[in-house]
Every structure is written in C-alpha cells, then in structure tokens.
Steps between C-alpha positions, in 0.01 A plus 500: 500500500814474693567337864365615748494432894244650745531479917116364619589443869745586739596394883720354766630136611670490783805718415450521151289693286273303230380644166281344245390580153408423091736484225362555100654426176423645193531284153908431427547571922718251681521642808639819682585660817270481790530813764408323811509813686767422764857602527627152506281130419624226668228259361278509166218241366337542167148331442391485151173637401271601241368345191797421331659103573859525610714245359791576699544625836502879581846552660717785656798589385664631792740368787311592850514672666456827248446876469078510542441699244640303197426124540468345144346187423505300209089367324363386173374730251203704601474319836355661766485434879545610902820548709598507848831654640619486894796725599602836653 
C-alpha cells in the first residue's frame, strides 16, 4: 500500500481556514505528500496514530508557509496517523 492522506474535517478560525485529516503507510512507506486542500498552509501538526510505535518523530519537510496541496512530511515505516493544516 502506498501513502495516502484523506481530508476528515474542514472549517474556519478567525481569518483562516482549518483542515484536518489521516495519513497511512503501507510496508517500506516513509512518508509522502499530504494535500491539505488549501492554496497556501501557513501552519501544519502531525499526530501519530495507529498501531504501529513510532520511534522517531513524524516531521514535515517543508519551509511554511507552502503550496496546500503538496505538504510532505517525513514518518517511520508503516506509521500511520492524523494531520491538521491552517492557511488560505
């Protein structure tokens, strides 16, 4: 199976809009690109998940703010988890 992001929720804070979602990783996956669904993210958390114990720290590999629809991050092998992404 390879990475894959979904969008679960979407809204507004203040000015910004909010999205959040999952993130999966197949066997040999380290990670991918996560569309967020805006045209720019100012501000991205990862939250590990799943049944698999994370060893290191799920990053993202990106200088904010970036495009929306490309933000990569950075997880152990077959780690799965949940996002959320503020922006425009």
């Amino acid at each position: 199976m390879a990475f894959a992001s979904a969008i679960t929720y979407y809204g507004v804070r203040g000015n910004k809009k909010f999205r959040t979602g999952t993130y999966t990783n197949g066997t040999g996956e380290t990670g991918g690109d996560v569309d967020t669904g805006l045209t720019v993210c100012t501000d991205f958390v990862i939250i590990p998940g799943g049944g698999t114990v994370n060893t290191n720290a799920p990053t993202v590999n990106e200088t904010l703010p970036v495009a929306g629809n490309a933000v990569t991050i950075v997880t152990d092998d077959n780690a799965d988890g949940f996002w959320e992404a503020q922006g425009y």
